[in-house]
Structures are given as structure tokens and as C-alpha cells.
C-alpha positions in Angstrom: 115.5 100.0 128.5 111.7 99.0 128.6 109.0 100.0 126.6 106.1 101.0 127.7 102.9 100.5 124.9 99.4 101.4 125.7 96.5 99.7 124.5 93.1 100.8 125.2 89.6 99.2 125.2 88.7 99.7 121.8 92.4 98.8 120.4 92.3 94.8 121.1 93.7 93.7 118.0 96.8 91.3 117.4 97.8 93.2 114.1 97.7 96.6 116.2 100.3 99.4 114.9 101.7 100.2 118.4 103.0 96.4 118.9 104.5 96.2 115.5 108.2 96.0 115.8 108.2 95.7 119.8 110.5 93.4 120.8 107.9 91.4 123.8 111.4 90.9 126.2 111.9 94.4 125.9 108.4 95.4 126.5 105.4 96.1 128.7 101.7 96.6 127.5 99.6 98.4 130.1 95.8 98.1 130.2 94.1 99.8 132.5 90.4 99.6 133.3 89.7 103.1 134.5 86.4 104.6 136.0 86.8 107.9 134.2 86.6 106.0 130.5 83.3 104.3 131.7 81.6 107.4 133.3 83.0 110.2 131.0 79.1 109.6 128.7 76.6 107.2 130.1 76.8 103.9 129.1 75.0 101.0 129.2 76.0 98.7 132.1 76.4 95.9 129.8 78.6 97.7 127.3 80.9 98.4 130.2 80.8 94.6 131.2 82.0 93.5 127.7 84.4 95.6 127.3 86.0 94.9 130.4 85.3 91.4 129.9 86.8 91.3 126.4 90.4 93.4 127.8 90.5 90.8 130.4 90.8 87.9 127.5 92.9 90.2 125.3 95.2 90.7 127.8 95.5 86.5 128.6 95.8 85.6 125.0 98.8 88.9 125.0 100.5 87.2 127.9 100.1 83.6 126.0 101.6 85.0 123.1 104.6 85.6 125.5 103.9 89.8 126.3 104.8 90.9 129.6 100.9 92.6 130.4 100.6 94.9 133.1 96.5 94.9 133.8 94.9 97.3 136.2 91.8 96.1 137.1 89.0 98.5 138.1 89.3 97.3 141.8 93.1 97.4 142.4 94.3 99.1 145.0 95.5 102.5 144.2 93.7 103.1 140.5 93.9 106.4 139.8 90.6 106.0 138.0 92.5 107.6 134.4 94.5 106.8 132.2 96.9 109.4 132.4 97.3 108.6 136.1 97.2 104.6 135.5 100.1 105.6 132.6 102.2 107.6 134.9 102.1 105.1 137.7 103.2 102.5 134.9 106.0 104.5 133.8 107.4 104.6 137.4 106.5 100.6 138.5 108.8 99.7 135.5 111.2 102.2 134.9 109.9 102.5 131.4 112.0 105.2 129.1 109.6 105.5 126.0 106.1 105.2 125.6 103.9 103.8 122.3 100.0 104.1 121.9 98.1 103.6 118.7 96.5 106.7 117.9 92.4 106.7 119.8 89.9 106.9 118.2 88.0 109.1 120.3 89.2 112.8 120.0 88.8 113.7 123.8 91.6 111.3 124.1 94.0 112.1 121.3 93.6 115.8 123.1 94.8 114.0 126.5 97.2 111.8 125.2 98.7 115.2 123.5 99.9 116.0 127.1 101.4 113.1 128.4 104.8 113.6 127.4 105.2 116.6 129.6 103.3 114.6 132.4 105.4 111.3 132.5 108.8 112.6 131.1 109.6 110.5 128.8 109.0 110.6 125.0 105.4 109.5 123.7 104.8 108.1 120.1 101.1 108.2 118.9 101.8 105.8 115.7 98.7 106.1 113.0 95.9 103.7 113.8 96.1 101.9 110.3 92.6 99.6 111.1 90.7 101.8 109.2 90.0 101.9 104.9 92.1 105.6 104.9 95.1 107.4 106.7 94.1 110.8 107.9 96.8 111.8 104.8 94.1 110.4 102.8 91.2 112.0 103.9 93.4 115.3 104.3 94.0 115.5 100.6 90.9 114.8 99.5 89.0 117.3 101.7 91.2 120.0 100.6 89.4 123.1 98.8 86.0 121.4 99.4 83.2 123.6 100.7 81.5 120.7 101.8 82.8 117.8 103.9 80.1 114.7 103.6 81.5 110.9 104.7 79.5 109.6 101.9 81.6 111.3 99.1 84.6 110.5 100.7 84.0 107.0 100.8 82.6 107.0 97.0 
């Protein structure tokens, strides 16, 4: 049985929710540099440079830390250019029978990631991206029966 856990660009944190209680003999960690994730908005070419550049040494100090790391570079052969495609390849190369992603941050991809269970056939966990000061529990409760929604109240 192999897990499969997903960690995107902006996810590159040792403390991150989806690699908490994964055992790293039983599991693989896919990162996929994709072209759709750095043409999707124009962004600066730099950006796209450090970010790459930064998943590149995330993944290394993963592997040092004794994670099996499957990395799809932007130039492999075969990149399917997304990361529903690079996660469905993933799924197949190593027979993985569950999937685990930290929740995005970005909600064009917690809509995607939504349909990937029916796509790959196996079960997909979104576990709560606990990084940030409140859960979305948090900011649930205290939005409800307020005419107004305004970040700086919230954070008050």
C-alpha cells in the first residue's frame, strides 16, 4: 500500500499537515513543476524561477530527510503540463492507493483538486492547511449573521 501526498509550490514547509503521520517507507511525495500553474496569470519570470528553484531544494532536503520524492521537472519527458495530469500519471508509476494534499491556497485549485478522486480512482484527502492564524471553522463562526464581511474585523 503506497501513499501518494501532493505538495505544491507554495506548500514547502517541513511542519506541513499532509506529511503529518505519513509513514516516509510507506510513502511517496510528488512535486510537479507544471506549465499550466506558471501561465494560468502572468507572472514575473523571476517569480517563476524561484519558485522552481526553491521546490528543487525542498524536494533535496525531503529526500535527505529520508522521503521517497517523485519530482517532475518542467522538461521531463511526457509532462502533462498539470497537475491533475502529473497526479494521475503518479498514481499509476507507483501503484499508489490513496492520495493526501494539504488543502491550496488558491481557490481555482481547491475547485480542481475537488475532482480528482473521480479522475484517479482512488480516495483523495484534502487535510486543513493549519499554517495560517485561523481554521476556516474559525472564520465560519465568526462571519455568521454579519452583513458585512471585512478581513480587518476578523483579525481584530
Amino acid at each position: 500500500m503506497t501513499d501518494l501526498v501532493l505538495i505544491l509550490g507554495d506548500q514547502l514547509s517541513d511542519s506541513l499537515s499532509s506529511l503529518r503521520r505519513r509513514d516516509p517507507s510507506q510513502t511517496v511525495v510528488l512535486m510537479a513543476e507544471v506549465m499550466g500553474e506558471a501561465t494560468y496569470v502572468r507572472h514575473h519570470r523571476k517569480k517563476i524561477v524561484l519558485v522552481l528553484a526553491a521546490m528543487r531544494h525542498f524536494a533535496a532536503r525531503l529526500r535527505a530527510a529520508g522521503w521517497r520524492v517523485d519530482y517532475v521537472a518542467l522538461d521531463d519527458e511526457g509532462n502533462t503540463a498539470t497537475l491533475g495530469g502529473e497526479l494521475e500519471r503518479a498514481v499509476r508509476r507507483h501503484g499508489a492507493s490513496a492520495v493526501f494534499l494539504t488543502e491550496p491556497g488558491e481557490w481555482r485549485l481547491k475547485l480542481e483538486a475537488d475532482g480528482w478522486a473521480a479522475a484517479l480512482g482512488v480516495p483523495v484527502t484534502v487535510i486543513e492547511d493549519d499554517r495560517f492564524i485561523a481554521s476556516h471553522a474559525d472564520f465560519e463562526t465568526w462571519a455568521e449573521g454579519r452583513k458585512a464581511l471585512r478581513m480587518e474585523f476578523f483579525y481584530r
